[in-house]
C-alpha positions in Angstrom: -21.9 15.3 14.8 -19.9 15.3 17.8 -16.1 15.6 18.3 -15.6 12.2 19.3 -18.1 10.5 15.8 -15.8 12.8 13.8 -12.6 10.9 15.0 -13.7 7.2 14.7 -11.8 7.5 11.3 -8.3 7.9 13.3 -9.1 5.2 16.0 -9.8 2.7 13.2 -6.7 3.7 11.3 -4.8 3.1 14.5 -6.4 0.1 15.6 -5.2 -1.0 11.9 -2.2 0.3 12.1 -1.5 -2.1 15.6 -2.8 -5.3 14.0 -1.1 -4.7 11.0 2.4 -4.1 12.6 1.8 -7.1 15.2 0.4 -9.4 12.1 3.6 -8.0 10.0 6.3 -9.5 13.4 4.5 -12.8 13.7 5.1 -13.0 10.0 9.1 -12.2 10.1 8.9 -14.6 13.2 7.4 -17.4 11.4 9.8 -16.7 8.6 12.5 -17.3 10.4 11.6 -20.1 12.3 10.4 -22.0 8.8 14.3 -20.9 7.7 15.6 -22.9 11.1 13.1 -25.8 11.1 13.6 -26.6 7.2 14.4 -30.4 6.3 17.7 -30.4 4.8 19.6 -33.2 3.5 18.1 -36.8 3.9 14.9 -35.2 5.3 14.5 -33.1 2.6 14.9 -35.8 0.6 12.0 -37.7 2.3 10.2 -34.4 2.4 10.6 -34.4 -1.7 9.5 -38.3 -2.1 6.5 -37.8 0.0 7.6 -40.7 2.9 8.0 -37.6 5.2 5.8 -34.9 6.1 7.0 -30.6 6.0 7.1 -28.9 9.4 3.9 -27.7 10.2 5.9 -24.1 10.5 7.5 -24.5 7.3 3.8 -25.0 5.7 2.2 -22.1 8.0 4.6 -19.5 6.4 2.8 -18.4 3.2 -0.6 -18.4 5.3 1.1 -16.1 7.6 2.2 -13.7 5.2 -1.0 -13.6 3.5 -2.4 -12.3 6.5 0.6 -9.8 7.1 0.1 -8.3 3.5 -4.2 -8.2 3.5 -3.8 -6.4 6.9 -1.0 -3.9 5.7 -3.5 -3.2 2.7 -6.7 -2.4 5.0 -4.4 -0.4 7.2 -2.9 1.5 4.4 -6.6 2.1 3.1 -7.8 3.2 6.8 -4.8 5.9 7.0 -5.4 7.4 3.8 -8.4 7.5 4.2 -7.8 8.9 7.7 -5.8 11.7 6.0 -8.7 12.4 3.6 -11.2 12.8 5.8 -8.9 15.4 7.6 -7.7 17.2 4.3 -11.7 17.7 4.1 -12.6 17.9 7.2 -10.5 21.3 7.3 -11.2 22.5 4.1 -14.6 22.1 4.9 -13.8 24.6 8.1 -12.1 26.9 6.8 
């Protein structure tokens, strides 16, 4: 194999790493705009009855975070795995 096949482990855990990190701010983001946007007093009162509907961004924020936290766990898999390969990869050398 060449140089660059033998790699493709650490570009993947990278490109994991990225996505996680972006999906991990748009989380926090969401967060804290569902914190700002959240009924309060008489509208959460209506909120509670049913005769008004939640903010679309207060309803968005476990979706989002369920996205942040599968994409932290396949990004922590990719980089240990990453480091496996490596520990191998060099004992393998040696």
């Amino acid at each position: 194999m060449t140089e660059q096949n033998d790699k493709k482990h650490e570009k993947i855990a990278k490109r994991a790493e990225d996505i996680s990190m972006t999906a991990t701010i748009m989380s926090a983001a969401v967060g804290v705009g569902a914190n700002f946007f959240e009924p309060t007093g008489l509208s959460a009162i209506g909120v509670a009855l049913g005769i008004i509907d939640e903010p679309f961004i207060v309803t968005a924020v476990p979706m989002v975070s369920n996205v942040a936290t599968v994409t932290g766990v396949i990004s922590g898999c990719a980089y240990f795995y990453s480091k496996w390969k490596n520990k191998r990869e060099r004992r393998i050398s040696d």
